[in-house]
C-alpha distance (Angstrom), angle and dihedral (degrees) to the residues before:
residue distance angle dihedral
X1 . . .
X2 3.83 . .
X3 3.51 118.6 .
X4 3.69 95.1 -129.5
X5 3.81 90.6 54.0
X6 4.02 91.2 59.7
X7 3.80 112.4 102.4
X8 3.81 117.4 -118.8
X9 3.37 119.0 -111.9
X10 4.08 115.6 -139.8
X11 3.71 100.8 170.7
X12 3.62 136.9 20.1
X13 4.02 114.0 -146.6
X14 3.97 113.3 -142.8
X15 3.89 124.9 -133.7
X16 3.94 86.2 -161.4
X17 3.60 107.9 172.3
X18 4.24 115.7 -23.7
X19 3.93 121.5 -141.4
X20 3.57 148.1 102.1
X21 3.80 123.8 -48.5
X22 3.54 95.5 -103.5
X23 4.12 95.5 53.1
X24 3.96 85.4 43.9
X25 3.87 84.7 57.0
X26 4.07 97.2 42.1
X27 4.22 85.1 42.9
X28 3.84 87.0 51.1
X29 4.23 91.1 53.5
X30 3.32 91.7 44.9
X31 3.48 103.5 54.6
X32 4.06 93.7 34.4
X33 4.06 85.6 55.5
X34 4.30 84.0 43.6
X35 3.56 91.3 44.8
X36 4.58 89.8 46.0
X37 4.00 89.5 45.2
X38 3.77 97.4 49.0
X39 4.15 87.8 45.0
X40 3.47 86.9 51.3
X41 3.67 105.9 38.2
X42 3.94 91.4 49.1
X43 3.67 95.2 45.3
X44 4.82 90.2 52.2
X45 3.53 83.6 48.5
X46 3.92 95.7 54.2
X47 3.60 96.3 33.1
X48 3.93 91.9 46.6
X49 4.51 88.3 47.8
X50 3.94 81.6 52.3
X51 3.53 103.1 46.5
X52 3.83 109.2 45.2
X53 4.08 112.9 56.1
X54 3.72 89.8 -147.9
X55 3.15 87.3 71.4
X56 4.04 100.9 50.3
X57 3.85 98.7 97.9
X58 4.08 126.5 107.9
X59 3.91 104.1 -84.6
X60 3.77 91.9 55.0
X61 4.00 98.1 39.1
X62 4.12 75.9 59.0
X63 3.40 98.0 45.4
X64 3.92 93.0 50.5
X65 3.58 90.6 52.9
X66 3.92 101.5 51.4
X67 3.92 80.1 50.6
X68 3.87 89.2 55.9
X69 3.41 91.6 48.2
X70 3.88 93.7 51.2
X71 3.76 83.0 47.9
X72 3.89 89.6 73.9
X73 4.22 99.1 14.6
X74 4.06 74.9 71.1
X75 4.04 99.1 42.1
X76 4.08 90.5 47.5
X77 3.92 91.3 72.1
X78 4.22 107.7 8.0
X79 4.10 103.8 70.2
X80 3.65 91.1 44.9
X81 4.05 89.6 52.4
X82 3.39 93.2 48.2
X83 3.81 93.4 40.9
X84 3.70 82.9 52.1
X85 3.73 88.3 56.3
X86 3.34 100.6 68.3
X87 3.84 95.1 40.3
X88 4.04 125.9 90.7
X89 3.68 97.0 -136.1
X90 4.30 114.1 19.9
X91 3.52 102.6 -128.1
X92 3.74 128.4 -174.6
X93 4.30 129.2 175.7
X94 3.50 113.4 -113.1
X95 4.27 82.4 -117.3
X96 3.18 87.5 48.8
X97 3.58 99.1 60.4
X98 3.79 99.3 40.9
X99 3.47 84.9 55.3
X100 3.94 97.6 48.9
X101 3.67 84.1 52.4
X102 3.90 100.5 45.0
X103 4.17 82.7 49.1
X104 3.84 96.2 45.8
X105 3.52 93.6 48.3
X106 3.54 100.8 42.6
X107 3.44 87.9 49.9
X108 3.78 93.2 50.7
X109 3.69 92.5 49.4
X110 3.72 101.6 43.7
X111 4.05 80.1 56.2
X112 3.75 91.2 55.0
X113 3.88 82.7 59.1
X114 3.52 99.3 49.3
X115 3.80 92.4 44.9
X116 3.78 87.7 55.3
X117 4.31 86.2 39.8
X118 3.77 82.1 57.6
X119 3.39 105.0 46.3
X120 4.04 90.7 54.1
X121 3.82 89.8 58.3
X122 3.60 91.8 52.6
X123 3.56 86.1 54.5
X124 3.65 100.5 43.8
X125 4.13 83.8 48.1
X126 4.31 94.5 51.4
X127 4.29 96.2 29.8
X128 3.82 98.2 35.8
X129 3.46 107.7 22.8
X130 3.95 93.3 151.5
X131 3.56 95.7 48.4
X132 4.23 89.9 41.6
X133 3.74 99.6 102.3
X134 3.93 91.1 51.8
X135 3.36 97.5 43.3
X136 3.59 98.9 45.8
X137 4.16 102.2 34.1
X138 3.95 117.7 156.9
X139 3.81 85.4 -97.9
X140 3.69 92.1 62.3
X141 3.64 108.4 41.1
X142 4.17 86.6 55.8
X143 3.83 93.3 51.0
X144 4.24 86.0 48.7
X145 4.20 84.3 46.9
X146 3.71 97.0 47.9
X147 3.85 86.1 46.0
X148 3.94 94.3 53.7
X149 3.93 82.4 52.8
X150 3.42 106.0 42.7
X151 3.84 96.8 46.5
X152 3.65 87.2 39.2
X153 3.89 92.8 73.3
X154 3.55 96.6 23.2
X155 3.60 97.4 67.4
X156 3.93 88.8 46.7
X157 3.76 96.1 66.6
X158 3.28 105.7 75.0
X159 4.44 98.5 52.7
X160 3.85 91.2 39.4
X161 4.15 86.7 59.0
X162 3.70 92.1 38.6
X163 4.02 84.0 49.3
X164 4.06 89.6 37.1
X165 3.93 92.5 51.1
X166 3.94 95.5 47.6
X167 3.87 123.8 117.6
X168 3.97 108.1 -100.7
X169 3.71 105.5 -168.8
X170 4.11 114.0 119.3
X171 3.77 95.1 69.4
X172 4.04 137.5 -36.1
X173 3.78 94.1 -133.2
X174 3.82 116.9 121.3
X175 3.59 107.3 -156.3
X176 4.04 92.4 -161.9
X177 4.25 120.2 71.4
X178 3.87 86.5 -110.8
X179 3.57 150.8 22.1
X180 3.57 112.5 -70.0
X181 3.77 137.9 160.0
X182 3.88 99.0 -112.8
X183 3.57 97.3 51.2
X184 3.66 97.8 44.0
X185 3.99 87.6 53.7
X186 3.50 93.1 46.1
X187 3.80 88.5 57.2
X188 3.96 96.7 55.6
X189 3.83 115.9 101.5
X190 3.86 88.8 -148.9
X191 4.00 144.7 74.7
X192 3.63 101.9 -61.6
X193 4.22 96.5 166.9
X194 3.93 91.2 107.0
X195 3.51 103.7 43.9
X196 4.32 87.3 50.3
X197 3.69 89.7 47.7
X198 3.92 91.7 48.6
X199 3.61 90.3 46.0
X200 3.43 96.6 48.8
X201 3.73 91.5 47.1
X202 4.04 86.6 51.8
X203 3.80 87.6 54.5
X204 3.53 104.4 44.2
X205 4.05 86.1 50.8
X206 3.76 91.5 44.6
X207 3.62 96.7 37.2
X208 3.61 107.4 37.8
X209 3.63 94.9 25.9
X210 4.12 83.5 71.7
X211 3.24 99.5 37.7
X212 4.05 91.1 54.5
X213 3.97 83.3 52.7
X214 3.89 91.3 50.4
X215 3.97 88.3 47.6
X216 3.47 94.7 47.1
X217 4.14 94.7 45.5
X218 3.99 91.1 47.2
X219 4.47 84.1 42.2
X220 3.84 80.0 66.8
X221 3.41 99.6 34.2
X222 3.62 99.9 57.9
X223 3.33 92.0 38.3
X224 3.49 91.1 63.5
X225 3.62 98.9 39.6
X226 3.97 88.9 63.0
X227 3.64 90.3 59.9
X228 3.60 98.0 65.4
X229 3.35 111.0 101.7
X230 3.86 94.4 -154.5
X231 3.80 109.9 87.7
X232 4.19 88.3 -156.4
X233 3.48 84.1 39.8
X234 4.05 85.5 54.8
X235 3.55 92.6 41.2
X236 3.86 92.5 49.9
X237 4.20 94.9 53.3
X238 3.43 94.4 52.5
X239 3.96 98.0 46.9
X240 3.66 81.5 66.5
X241 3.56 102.9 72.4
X242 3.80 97.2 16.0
X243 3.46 87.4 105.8
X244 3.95 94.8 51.1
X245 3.76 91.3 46.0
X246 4.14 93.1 52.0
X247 4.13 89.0 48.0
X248 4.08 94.8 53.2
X249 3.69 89.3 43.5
X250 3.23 88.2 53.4
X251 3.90 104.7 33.6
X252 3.70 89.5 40.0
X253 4.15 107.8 46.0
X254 4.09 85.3 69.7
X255 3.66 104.6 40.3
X256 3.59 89.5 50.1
X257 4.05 91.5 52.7
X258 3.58 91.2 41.5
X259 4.24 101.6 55.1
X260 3.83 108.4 3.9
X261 3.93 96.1 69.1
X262 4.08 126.1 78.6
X263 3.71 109.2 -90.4
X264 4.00 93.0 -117.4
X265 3.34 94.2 84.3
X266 3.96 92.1 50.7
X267 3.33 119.3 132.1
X268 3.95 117.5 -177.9
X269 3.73 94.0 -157.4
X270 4.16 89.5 59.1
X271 3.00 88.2 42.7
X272 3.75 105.9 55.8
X273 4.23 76.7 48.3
X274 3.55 105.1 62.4
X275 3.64 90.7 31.5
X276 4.31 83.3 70.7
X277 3.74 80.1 53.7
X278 3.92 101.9 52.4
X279 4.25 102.4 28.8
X280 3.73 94.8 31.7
X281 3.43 119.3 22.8
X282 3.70 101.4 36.1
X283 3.57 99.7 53.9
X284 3.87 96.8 57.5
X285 4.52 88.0 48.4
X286 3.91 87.3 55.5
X287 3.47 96.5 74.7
X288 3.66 95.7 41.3
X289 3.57 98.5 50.2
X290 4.04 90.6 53.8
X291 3.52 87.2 46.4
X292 3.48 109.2 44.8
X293 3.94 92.6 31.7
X294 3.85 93.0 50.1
X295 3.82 124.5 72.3
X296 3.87 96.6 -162.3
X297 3.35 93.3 52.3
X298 3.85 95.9 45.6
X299 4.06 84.6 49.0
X300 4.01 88.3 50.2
X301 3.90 90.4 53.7
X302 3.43 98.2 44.7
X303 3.57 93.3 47.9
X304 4.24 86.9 48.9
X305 4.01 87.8 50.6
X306 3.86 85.6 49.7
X307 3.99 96.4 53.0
X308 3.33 85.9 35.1
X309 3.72 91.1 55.4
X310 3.86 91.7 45.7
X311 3.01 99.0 48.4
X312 3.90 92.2 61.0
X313 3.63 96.3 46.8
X314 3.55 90.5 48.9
């Protein structure tokens, strides 16, 4: 079939999630109150890094940007579901898809840095404790941020133009509730073996690539946490990147299911499952597990509530 002959495609129409009226409307609440509680959780746990001084040091200058970048991983795919809610037929502009999937992506990779960023400083902080305020000075922990963003949406160019430039003419119906790479191939009328294989190379490098960093930081890390004698002093180390640990085993047991395995055994129905879990659901746990795990950050909110408090009765 000649390319010229294909028709164009100008707007994709998404299945979202199917069922009755009444589990559209209970789906709809649910995600709205998801969507309000991850907003809000993110945006305490920046404003509460920024406003207390005690909390101005490299873990937390991390741990405020992975919740900035949950901030918008969550508002690249959430509105438009919920928009598409309350629509007959879920319609999205060909631009506008590309783009939601250039933006989730980049999002989701630049996060896959940071997680990796993170996991170094927590191993810099239990293995080289002497050496941790040289090796991890203000200077430094912004050049290893702006890294994690820049190569975050660099290395997304290149498959969301391969995916851009592909021939659309079988059907323009998504059957996920957003723009994602396996139901955008599945869509194409043409040859689509090289652009799965160079995605899946581009994941396993991404993907695996910083998840053999995190194994290899937390190798060390445990490692030397066994060899203090102190069982407090035990205790202590690892409540410092308990936290950390719990959100990539979390963040990282879906995305590794959902692009690191041969596309034979895809099934668009699973997927559209665990991808609830990992662009959904996981962004509004992060800020309660470094909340409710972390006593300086539970001391920093309560002592925000309490101006905050003051402040109005005053």
């Amino acid at each position: 079939m000649e390319r010229e002959n294909i028709t164009t495609v100008k707007e994709f129409i998404i299945i979202g999630f199917t069922g009755s009226l009444k589990i559209q409307i209970i789906l709809f609440i649910t995600f709205l109150l998801i969507y309000i509680v991850t907003f809000m959780g993110n945006v305490v746990i920046i404003t509460v890094i920024r406003s207390d001084c005690r909390l101005h040091t490299p873990m937390y200058f991390f741990i405020s940007n992975l919740s900035f970048i949950d901030l918008w991983y969550t508002s690249s795919t959430l509105p438009k579901i919920l928009a598409n809610f309350l629509s007959e037929k879920g319609t999205i502009s060909f631009i506008g898809c590309i783009l939601q999937l250039y933006f989730f992506l980049s999002l989701g990779v630049t996060e896959n840095f940071l997680l990796a960023a993170m996991s170094y400083d927590r191993y810099v902080a239990i293995c080289n404790p002497l050496r941790y305020a040289i090796l991890m000075k203000k200077r430094v922990c912004i050049q290893l941020v702006t890294s994690c963003w820049f190569t975050g949406f660099m290395s997304i160019v290149i498959p969301t133009v391969l995916i851009a430039r592909l021939p659309y003419c079988a059907s323009n119906v998504i059957n996920h509730f957003f723009c994602d790479i396996s139901p955008l191939i599945q869509l194409s009328c043409s040859d689509t073996h090289l652009i799965q294989k160079f995605n899946f190379i581009t994941a396993i490098v991404v993907i695996l690539g910083t998840f053999f960093m995190i194994t290899v930081s937390y190798i060390y890390i445990v490692s030397t946490i066994l060899r203090i004698s102190s069982s407090v002093g035990r205790k202590k180390a690892f409540s410092t990147c308990a936290s950390h640990l719990m959100v990539v085993l979390l963040y990282y047991g879906t995305i590794i299911f959902m692009y690191v395995r041969p596309k034979a055994e895809s099934s668009l129905e699973v997927d559209k499952a665990m991808a609830v879990f990992y662009c959904i659901v996981t962004p509004m746990l992060n800020p309660i597990i470094y909340s409710l795990r972390n006593k300086e950050v539970k001391h920093a909110l309560n002592k925000t509530l309490s101006s905050g408090r003051s402040l109005s009765l005053g």
